[in-house]
C-alpha positions, 0 to 999 in steps of 0.5 A: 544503445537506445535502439537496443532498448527500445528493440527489447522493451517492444518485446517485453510480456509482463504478466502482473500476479496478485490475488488483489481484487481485479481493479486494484488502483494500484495495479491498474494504474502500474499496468496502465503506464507499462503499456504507454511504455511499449510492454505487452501486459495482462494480470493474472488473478489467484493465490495457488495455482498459476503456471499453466497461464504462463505455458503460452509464455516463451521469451522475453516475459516477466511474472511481476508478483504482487502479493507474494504470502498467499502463494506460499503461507496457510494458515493450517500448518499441515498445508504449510509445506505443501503450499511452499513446495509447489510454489517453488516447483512453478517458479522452477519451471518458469525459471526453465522457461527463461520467464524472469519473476519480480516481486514487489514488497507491498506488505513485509510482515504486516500482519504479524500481529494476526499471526500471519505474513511472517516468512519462514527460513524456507521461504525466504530462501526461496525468493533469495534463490529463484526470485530475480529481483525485488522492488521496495517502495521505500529505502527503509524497507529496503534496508529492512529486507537486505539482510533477509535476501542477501544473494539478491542484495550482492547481486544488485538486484534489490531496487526501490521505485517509489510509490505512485499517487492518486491523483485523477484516478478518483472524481474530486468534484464535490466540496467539503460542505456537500460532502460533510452534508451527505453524511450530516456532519457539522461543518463547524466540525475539525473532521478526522478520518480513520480509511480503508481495510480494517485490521487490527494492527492498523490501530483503529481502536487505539484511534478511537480510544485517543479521540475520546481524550480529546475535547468533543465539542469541536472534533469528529471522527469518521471511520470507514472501510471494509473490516477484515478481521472478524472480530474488528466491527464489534471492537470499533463499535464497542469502542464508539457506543453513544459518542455522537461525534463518531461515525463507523462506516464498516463496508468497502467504500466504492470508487465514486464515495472516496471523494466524498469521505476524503472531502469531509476531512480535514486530516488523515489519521495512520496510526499503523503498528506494523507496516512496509507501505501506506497506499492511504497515505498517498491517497490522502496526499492525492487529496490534498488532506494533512495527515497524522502518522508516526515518524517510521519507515514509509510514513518517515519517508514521504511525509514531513512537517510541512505537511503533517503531524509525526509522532515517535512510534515507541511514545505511548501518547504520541499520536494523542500529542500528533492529534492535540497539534492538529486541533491546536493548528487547525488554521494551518492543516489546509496548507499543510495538505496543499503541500502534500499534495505537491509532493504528491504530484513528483510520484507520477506513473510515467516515472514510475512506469519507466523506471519499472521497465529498467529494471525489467530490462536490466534482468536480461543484461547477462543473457 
């Protein structure tokens, strides 16, 4: 029986789709790991147009979608069902072409507070039809999108791997005292840390409203990433005009400055509204830091009380309650982040990457 496995995953082409920037952690480190288990892999960047790069495809391969909106959502409506249309049109083609295609729940709806990411009928019908299968990240989204792809579900073709860490992909060589030194923040200071894209559903200006309610002597609060929105710098800007003891760093943060924002802080704040997965939540674990996030969905999922501070999504001071905790316990957060990080440490991607290839593997069984 394992020979037969192994004579068919020495065979397996995957081909990851996505319009991620080319070295997305994430990718890089899924696609890194499914090598080491024998797969032949490339990644495919774009939001359109994609079956001609899959034409020198015959057998064997796997299209492993990753973002899925941007091929079959636009934002002008009279685009709309022209852009669902020819999505479908490629995928059939694939499907002739006996390419089976994966797609992975990254963001579900997060967006809807944009007025973007939600999935119409027709497009849901689409991934329930000719969409081989479907991998979640935790076993909420997955009861959350059962009732959506019902064909999939009674197919047994709705899967959830989970999310891997961070660990050693960032430098983390600096300490706490010369990073806080880099960005001039005082050492005596409880630091907390809003990181990554900036969206308005992501609750950062809600953040920076809590903060101010919170005694300013012994806090700090850095902010940092690259704003999306539009609107999103001068909201958070606004928000923390003449507060000395907040920083805004509005710009992507490269590769080798992750350390340093993430050895500056003591905890990481996720006060997300809409959500399916938190890639800062492991990066957070990965870096051993205490965490701050409502007790919902993924959050619920992979964090705890050991390591962090959960709060009811529906209570209105909730997170101010979670941030209160976290200055009243300030003594307890670096054990609180070491336990983290062991658990982080279990979501390693040769796991992962195993259990991936299985389910490549599984797509074939009834040919």
């Amino acid at each position: 029986m394992n020979k037969e496995k192994d004579k068919y995953q020495s065979r397996l082409r995957v081909v990851f789709l996505s319009n991620w920037q080319p070295y997305n952690p994430y990718q890089q480190l899924l696609a890194k790991s499914l090598v080491q288990q024998g797969c032949e892999l490339e990644i495919h960047y774009c939001d359109l147009i994609f079956l001609p790069f899959f034409l020198k495809f015959w057998q064997k391969t796997i299209l492993h979608i990753h973002t899925i909106h941007p091929f079959i959502i636009s934002k002008h409506k009279f685009y709309q069902p022209l852009k669902t249309l020819l999505f479908l049109l490629q995928i059939l083609i694939l499907k002739i072409l006996n390419i089976k295609v994966v797609w992975t729940v990254h963001e579900w709806q997060d967006k809807l507070l944009e007025g973007k990411y939600f999935l119409n009928q027709n497009q849901i019908s689409i991934i329930n039809n000719f969409i081989d299968a479907i991998i979640t990240h935790s076993h909420y989204s997955y009861q959350e999108i059962s009732p959506y792809f019902h064909n999939l579900a009674r197919k047994n073709k709705l899967f959830t791997i989970n999310h891997g860490n961070y660990i050693d992909f960032y430098s983390n060589q600096i300490s706490s005292e010369e990073a806080r030194k880099s960005l001039n923040i005082p050492s005596e200071k409880l630091v907390f840390l809003l990181f990554g894209s900036i969206y308005s559903y992501k609750g950062f200006v809600e953040a920076i409203e809590v903060f101010k309610l919170l005694p300013s002597q012994k806090i700090f609060l850095l902010i940092a990433g690259k704003p999306v929105e539009r609107d999103i710098v001068n909201q958070i800007k606004s928000h923390s005009k003449n507060i000395s003891n907040i920083l805004f760093v509005p710009q992507l943060i490269e590769d080798d400055q992750v350390q340093i924002y993430f050895n500056v802080a003591d905890c990481v704040i996720l006060p997300y509204q809409v959500f399916t997965t938190s890639g800062v939540a492991l990066l957070a674990m990965s870096f051993a830091k205490a965490c701050i996030a409502p007790k919902l969905g993924h959050f619920a999922e992979i964090l705890n009380n050991s390591g962090a501070f959960l709060y009811n999504f529906n209570e209105s001071n909730g997170l101010l309650k979670s941030m209160k905790l976290a200055c009243q316990n300030q003594d307890k957060i670096l054990a609180m982040g070491e336990y983290n990080f062991q658990v982080a440490k279990e979501w390693n991607w040769n796991l992962i990457a195993q259990q991936t290839v299985n389910i490549y593997l599984s797509l074939w069984q009834n040919d």
